[in-house]
Structure formats: structure tokens, C-alpha cells
MIPATOR-366505 format. One record per residue (C-alpha): chain; x, y, z; residue number from 1. Coordinates in Angstrom, 1 decimal. Example, Ala and Ser with C-alpha at 12.3 -4.5 7.8 and 13.67 -1.06 7.14 Angstrom:
2
['A' [12.3 -4.5 7.8] 1]
['A' [13.7 -1.1 7.1] 2]
***
This chain:
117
['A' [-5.9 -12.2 10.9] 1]
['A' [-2.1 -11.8 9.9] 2]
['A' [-2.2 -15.3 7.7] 3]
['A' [-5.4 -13.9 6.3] 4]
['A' [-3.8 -10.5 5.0] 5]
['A' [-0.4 -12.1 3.9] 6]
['A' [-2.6 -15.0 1.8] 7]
['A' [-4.9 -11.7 0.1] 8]
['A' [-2.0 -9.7 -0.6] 9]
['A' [-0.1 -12.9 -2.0] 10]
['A' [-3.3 -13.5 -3.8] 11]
['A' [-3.6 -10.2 -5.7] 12]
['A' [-0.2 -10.0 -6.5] 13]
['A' [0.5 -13.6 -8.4] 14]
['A' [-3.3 -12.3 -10.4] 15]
['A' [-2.1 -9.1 -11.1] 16]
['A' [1.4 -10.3 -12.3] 17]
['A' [-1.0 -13.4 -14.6] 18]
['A' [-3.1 -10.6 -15.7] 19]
['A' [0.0 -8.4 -16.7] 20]
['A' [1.5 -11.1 -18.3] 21]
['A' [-1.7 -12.3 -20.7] 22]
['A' [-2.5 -8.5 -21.8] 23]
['A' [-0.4 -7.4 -24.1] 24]
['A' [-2.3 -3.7 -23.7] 25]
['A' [-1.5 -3.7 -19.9] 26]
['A' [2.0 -2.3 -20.3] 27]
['A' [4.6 -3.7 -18.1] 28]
['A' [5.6 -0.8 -15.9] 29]
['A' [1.6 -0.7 -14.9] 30]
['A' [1.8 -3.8 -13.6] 31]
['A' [4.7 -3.5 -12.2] 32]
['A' [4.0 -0.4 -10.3] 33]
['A' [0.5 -2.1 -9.1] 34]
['A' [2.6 -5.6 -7.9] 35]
['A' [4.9 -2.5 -5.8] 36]
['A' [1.8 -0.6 -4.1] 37]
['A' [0.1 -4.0 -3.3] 38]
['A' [3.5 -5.3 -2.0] 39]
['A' [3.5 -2.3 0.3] 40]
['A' [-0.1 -1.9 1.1] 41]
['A' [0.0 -5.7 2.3] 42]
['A' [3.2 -5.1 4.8] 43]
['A' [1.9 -2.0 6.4] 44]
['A' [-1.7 -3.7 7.0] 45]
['A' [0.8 -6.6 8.1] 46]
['A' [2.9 -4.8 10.5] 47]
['A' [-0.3 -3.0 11.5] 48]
['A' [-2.1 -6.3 12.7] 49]
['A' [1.6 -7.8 14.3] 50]
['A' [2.2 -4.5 16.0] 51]
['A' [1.3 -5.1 19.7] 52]
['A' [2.3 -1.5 21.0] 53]
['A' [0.1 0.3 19.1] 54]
['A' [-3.1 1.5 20.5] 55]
['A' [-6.7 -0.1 19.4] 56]
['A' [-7.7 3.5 18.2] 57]
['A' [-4.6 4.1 15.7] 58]
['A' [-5.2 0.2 14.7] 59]
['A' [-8.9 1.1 13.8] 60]
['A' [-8.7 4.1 11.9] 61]
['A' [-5.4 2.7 9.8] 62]
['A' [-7.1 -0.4 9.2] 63]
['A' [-9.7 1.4 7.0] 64]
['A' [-7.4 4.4 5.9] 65]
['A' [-4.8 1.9 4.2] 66]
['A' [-6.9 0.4 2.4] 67]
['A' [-8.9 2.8 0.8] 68]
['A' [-5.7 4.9 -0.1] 69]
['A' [-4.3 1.6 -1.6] 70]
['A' [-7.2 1.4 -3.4] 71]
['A' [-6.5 4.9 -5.0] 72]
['A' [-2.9 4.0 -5.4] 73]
['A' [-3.7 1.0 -7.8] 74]
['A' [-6.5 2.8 -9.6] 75]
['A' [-3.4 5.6 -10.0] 76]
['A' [-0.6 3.0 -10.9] 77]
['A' [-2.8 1.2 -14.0] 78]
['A' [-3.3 4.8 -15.6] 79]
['A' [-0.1 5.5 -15.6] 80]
['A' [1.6 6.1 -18.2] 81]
['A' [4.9 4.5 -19.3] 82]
['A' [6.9 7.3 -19.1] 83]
['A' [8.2 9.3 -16.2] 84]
['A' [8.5 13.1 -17.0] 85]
['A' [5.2 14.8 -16.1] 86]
['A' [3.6 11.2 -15.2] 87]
['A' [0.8 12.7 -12.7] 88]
['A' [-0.3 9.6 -11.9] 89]
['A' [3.3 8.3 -10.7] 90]
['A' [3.5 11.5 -8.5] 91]
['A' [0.0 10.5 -7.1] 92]
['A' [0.6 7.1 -5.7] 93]
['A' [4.5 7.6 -5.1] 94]
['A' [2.5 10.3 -2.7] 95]
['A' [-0.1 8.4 -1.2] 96]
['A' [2.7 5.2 -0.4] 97]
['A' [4.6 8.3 0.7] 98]
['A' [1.5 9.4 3.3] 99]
['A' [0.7 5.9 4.3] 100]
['A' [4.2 4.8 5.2] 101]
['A' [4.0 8.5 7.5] 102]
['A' [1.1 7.8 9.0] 103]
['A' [2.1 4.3 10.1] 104]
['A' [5.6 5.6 11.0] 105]
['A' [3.5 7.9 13.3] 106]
['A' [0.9 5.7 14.8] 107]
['A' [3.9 3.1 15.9] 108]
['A' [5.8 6.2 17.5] 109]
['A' [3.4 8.2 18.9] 110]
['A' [2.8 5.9 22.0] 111]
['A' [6.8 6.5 22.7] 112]
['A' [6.6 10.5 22.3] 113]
['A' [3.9 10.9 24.6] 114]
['A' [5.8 8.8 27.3] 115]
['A' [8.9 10.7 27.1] 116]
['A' [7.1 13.9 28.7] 117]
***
């Protein structure tokens, strides 16, 4: 499963970058910002399947959350606009890589929390 999510997030990244570099209408910080949150999205979903400590239940659940909320961060990234004053969209998925990065930070630690009390 690990070999099959690093080959899939390899994948979109060399098409997105290709893509990026025929359009000349698909500006470069979009493409940039979409290699980024698929970078991301594809090491948390990797860290997810190689962590061994986690619970089944907190695997589960992230293994559909993350990718539906990278999903949204791409969509987010490619209407963004060039610049970064009052860029909505860059304050969107900055936010959701923000909330997925918590919520794998807190699925790997909550297993330790409850076995300090």
C-alpha cells in the first residue's frame, strides 16, 4: 500500500508539473502551490499507512478525511490567484494543510496521552 501511494503521488506531481509547464494560462505559482499540497497530501497518507502505533480507527477515518480535504486544497490552489494580499483561496488551503497536518499530529499522539494517565 505504501509503494502504491508514493507511485500516485509521484504520479500526479510530474503531470501536474508537465501540465504547468505546456499552459501558458496555468500561471506558475498555481502549479506550484498544487505540486506543494500534493507533496504534502502524499506524505501524510504516507506516514499514515507506515505508522504502526496508530490505531485502525484513527487510520480509517484519516484515510478518507485526507483525501477529500486534499481534494479541496488543489481545487483551492488552481483558483488562486497570483498575488498574495487578500488571496482567499491561499488562506483556504494554507488552512486545510494547516488542519490536516493537526489532525495527523493528533491521531499519532493521542495513543501516548491516554497512556500517560
Amino acid at each position: 500500500m505504501t509503494k502504491i501511494i508514493l507511485l500516485l503521488g509521484t504520479l500526479l506531481i510530474i503531470t501536474n508539473t508537465i501540465i504547468g509547464l505546456l499552459l501558458s494560462n496555468y500561471l506558475s505559482f498555481n502549479w506550484i502551490s498544487v505540486d506543494v499540497v500534493l507533496f504534502i497530501n502524499t506524505l501524510l497518507l504516507y506516514l499514515l499507512s507506515m505508522n504502526q502505533t496508530m490505531s485502525d480507527g484513527y487510520k480509517i477515518s484519516l484515510s478518507f478525511i485526507l483525501p477529500i480535504l486534499g481534494l479541496v486544497s488543489v481545487v483551492l490552489a488552481v483558483l488562486s490567484e497570483e498575488e498574495y494580499k487578500d488571496n482567499y483561496y491561499l488562506i483556504g488551503f494554507i488552512t486545510i494543510l494547516t488542519i490536516e497536518i493537526i489532525l495527523y499530529g493528533v491521531a499519532t499522539n493521542i495513543k501516548s496521552i491516554s497512556e500517560k494517565k
